[in-house]
N, CA, C and O atoms as a GROMACS GRO file, in nm:
protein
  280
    1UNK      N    1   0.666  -5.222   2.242
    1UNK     CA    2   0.646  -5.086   2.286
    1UNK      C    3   0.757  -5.001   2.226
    1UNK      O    4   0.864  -5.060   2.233
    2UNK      N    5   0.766  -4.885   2.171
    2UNK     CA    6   0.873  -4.798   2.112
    2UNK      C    7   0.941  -4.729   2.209
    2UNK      O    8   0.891  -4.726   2.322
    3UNK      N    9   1.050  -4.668   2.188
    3UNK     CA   10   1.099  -4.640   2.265
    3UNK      C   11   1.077  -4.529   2.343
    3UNK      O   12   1.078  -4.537   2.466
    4UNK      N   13   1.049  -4.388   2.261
    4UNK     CA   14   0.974  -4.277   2.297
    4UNK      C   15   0.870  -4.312   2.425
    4UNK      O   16   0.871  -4.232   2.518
    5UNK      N   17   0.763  -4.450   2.436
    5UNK     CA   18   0.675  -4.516   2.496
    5UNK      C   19   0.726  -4.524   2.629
    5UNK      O   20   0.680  -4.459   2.723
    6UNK      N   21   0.815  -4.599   2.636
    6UNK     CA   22   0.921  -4.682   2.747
    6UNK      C   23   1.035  -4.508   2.815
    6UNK      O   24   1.068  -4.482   2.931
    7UNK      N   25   1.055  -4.447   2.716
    7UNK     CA   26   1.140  -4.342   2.797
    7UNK      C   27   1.014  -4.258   2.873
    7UNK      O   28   1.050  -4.203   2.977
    8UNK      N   29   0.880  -4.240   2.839
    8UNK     CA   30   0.807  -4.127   2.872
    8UNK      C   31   0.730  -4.196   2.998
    8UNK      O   32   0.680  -4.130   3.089
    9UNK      N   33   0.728  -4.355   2.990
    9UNK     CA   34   0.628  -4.371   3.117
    9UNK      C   35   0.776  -4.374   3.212
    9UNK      O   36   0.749  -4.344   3.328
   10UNK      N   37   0.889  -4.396   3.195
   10UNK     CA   38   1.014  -4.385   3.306
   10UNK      C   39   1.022  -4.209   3.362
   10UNK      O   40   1.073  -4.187   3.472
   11UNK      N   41   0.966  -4.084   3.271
   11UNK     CA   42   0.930  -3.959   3.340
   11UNK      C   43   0.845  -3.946   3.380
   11UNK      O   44   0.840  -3.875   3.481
   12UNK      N   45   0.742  -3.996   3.336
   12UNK     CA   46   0.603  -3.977   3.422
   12UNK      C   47   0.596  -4.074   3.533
   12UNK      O   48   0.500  -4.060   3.609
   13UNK      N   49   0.664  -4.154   3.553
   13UNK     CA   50   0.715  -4.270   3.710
   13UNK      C   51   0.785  -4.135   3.772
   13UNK      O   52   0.727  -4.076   3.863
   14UNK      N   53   0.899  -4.090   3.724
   14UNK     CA   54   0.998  -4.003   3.745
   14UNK      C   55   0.952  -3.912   3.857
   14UNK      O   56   0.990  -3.894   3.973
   15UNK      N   57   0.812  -3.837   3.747
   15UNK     CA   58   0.716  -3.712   3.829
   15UNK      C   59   0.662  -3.744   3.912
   15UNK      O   60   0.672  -3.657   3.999
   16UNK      N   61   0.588  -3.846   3.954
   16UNK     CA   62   0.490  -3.918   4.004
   16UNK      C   63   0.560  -3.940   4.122
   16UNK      O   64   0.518  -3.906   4.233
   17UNK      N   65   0.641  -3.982   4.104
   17UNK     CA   66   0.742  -4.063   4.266
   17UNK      C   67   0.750  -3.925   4.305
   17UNK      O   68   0.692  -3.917   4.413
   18UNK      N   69   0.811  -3.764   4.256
   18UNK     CA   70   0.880  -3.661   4.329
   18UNK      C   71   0.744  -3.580   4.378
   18UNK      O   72   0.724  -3.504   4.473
   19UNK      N   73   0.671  -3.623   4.288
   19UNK     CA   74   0.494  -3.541   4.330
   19UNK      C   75   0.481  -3.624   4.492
   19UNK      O   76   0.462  -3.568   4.600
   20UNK      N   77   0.496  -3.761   4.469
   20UNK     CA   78   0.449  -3.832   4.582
   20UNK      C   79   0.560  -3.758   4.747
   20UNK      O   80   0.530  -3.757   4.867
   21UNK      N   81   0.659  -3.718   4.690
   21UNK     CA   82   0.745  -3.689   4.803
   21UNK      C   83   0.713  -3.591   4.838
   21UNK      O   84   0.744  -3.562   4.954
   22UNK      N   85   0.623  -3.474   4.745
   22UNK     CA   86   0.618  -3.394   4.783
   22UNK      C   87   0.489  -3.370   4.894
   22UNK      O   88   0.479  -3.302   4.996
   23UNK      N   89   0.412  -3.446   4.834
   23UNK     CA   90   0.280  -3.439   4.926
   23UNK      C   91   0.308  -3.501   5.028
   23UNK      O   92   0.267  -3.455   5.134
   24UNK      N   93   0.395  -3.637   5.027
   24UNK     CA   94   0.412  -3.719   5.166
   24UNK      C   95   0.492  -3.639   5.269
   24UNK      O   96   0.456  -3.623   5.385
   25UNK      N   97   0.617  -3.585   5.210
   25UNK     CA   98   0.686  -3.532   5.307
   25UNK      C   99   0.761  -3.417   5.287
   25UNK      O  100   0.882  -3.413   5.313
   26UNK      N  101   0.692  -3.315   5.240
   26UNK     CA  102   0.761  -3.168   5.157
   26UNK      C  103   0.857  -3.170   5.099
   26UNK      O  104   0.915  -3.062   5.080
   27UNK      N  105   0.921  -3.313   5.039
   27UNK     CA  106   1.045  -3.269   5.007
   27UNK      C  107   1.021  -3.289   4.853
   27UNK      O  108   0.959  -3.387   4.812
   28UNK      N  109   1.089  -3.164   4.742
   28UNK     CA  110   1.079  -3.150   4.624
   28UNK      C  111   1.241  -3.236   4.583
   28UNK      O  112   1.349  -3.178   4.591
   29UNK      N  113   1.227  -3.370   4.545
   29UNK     CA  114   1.391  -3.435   4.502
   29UNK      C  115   1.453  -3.432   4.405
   29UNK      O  116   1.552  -3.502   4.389
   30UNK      N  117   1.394  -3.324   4.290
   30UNK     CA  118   1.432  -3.249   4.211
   30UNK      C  119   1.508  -3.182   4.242
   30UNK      O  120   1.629  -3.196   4.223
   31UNK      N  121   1.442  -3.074   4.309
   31UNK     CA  122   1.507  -2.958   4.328
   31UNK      C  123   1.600  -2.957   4.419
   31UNK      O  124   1.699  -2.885   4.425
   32UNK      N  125   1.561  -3.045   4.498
   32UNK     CA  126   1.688  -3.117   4.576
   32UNK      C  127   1.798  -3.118   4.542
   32UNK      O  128   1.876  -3.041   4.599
   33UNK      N  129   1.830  -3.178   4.471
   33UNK     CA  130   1.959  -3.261   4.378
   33UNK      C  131   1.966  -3.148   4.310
   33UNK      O  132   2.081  -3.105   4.320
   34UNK      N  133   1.884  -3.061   4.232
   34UNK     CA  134   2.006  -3.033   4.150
   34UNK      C  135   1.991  -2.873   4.143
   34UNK      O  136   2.050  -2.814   4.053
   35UNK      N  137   1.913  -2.802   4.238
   35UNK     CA  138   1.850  -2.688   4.262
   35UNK      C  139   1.730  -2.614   4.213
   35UNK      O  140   1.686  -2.605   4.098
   36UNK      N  141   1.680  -2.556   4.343
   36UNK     CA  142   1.556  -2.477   4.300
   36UNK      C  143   1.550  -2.383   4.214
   36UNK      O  144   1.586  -2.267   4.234
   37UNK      N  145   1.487  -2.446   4.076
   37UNK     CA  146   1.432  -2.291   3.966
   37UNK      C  147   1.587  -2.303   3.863
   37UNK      O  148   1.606  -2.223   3.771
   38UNK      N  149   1.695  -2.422   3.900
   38UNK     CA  150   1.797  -2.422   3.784
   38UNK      C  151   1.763  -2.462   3.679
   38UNK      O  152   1.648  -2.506   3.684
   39UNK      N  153   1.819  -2.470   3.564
   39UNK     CA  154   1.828  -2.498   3.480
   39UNK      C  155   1.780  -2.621   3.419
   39UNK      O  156   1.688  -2.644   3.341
   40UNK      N  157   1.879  -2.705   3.483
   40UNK     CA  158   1.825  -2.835   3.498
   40UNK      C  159   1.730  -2.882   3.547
   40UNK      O  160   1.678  -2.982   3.495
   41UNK      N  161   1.680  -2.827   3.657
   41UNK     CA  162   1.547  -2.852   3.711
   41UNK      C  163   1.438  -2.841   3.658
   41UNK      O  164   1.336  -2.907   3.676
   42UNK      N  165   1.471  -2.698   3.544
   42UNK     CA  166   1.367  -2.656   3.446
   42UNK      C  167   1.352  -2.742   3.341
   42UNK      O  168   1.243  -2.757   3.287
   43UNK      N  169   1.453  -2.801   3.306
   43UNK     CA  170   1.451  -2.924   3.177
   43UNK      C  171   1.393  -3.066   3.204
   43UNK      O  172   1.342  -3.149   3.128
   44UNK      N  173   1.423  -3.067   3.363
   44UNK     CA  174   1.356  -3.192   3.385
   44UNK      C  175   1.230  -3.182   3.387
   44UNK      O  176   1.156  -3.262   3.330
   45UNK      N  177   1.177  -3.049   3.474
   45UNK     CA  178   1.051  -3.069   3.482
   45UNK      C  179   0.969  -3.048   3.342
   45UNK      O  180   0.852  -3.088   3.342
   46UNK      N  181   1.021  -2.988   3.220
   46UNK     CA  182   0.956  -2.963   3.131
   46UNK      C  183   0.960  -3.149   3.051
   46UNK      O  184   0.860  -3.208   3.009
   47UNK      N  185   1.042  -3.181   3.051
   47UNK     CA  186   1.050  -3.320   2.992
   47UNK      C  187   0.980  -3.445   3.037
   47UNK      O  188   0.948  -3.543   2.970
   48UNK      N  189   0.956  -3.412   3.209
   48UNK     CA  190   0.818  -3.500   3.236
   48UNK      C  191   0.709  -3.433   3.204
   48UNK      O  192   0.640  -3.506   3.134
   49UNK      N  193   0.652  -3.316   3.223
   49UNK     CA  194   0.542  -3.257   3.161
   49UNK      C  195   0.503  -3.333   2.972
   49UNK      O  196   0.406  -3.388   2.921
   50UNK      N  197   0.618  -3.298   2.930
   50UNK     CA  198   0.628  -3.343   2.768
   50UNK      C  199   0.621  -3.497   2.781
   50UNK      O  200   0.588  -3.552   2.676
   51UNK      N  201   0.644  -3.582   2.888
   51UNK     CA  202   0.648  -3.728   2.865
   51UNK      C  203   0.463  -3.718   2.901
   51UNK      O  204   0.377  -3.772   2.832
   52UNK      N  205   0.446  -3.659   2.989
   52UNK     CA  206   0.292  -3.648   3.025
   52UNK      C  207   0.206  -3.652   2.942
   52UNK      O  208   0.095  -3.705   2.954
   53UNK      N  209   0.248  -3.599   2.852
   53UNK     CA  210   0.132  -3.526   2.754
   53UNK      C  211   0.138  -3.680   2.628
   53UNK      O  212   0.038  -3.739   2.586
   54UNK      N  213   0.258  -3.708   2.597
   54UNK     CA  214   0.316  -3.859   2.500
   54UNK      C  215   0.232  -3.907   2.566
   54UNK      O  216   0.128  -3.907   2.501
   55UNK      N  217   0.214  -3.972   2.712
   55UNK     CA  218   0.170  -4.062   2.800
   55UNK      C  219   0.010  -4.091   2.771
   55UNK      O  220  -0.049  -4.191   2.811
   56UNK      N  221  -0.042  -3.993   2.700
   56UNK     CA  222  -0.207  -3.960   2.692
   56UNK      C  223  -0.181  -4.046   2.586
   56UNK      O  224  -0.262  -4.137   2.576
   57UNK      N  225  -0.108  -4.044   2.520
   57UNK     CA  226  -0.110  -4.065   2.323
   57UNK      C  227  -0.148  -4.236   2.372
   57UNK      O  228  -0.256  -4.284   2.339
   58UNK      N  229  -0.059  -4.307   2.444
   58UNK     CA  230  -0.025  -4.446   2.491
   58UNK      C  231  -0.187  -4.489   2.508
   58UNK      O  232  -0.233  -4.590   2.456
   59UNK      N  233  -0.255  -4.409   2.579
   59UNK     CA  234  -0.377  -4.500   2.622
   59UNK      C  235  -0.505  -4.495   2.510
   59UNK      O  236  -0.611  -4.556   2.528
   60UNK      N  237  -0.473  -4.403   2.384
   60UNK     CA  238  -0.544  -4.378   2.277
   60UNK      C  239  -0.470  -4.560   2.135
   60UNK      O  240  -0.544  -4.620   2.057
   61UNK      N  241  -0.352  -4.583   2.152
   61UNK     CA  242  -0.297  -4.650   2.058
   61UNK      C  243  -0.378  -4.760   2.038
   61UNK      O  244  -0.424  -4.816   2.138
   62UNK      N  245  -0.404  -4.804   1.918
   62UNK     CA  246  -0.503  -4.938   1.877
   62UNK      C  247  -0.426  -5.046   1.941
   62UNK      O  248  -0.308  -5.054   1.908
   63UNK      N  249  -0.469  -5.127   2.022
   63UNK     CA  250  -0.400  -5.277   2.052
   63UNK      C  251  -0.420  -5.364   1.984
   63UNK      O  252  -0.526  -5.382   1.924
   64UNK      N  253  -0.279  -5.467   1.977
   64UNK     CA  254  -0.287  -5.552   1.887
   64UNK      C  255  -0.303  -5.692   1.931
   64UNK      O  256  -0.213  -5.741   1.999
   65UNK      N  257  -0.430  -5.776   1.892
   65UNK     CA  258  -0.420  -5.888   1.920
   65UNK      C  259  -0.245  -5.953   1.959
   65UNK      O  260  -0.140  -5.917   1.905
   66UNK      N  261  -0.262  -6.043   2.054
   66UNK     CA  262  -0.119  -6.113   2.047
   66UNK      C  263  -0.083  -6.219   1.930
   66UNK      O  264   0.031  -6.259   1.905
   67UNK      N  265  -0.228  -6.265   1.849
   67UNK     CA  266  -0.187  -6.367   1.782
   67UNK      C  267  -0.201  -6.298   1.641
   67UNK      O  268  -0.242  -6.364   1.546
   68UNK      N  269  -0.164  -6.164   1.627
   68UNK     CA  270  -0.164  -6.063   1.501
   68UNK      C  271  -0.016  -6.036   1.459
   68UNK      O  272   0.025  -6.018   1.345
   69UNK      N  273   0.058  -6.038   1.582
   69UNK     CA  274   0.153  -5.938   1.622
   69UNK      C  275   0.274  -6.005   1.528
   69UNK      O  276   0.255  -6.125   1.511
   70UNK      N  277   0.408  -5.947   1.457
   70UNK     CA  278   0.445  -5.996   1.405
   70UNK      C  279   0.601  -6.003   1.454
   70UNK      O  280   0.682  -6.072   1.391
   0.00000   0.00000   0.00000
């Protein structure tokens, strides 16, 4: 798996877990930590969005037999 692969499904876990907090129990743990509408908050959330979108690419990639693989 490349690495780009492996960093983008660890943001889209990332989003997924803070989405889940949010619906389970209002709490945004983003914005939590590091404030609502900062900076950082804005970079994170744009960088799981951007792992999101990589994340599509992942389920399009040709698979390779295991007994191909080199």
């Amino acid at each position: 798996m490349m690495l780009a692969d492996t960093i983008s499904l660890i943001l889209v876990i990332v989003g997924a877990l803070n989405w889940g907090a949010i619906g389970l129990f209002g709490v945004d743990v983003v914005s939590s930590i590091f404030g609502a509408g900062s900076l950082i908050t804005r970079i994170i959330f744009s960088l799981v969005g951007i792992a999101g979108l990589w994340a599509i690419t992942i389920l399009f990639k040709e698979k390779i037999p295991a007994d191909h693989r080199d």
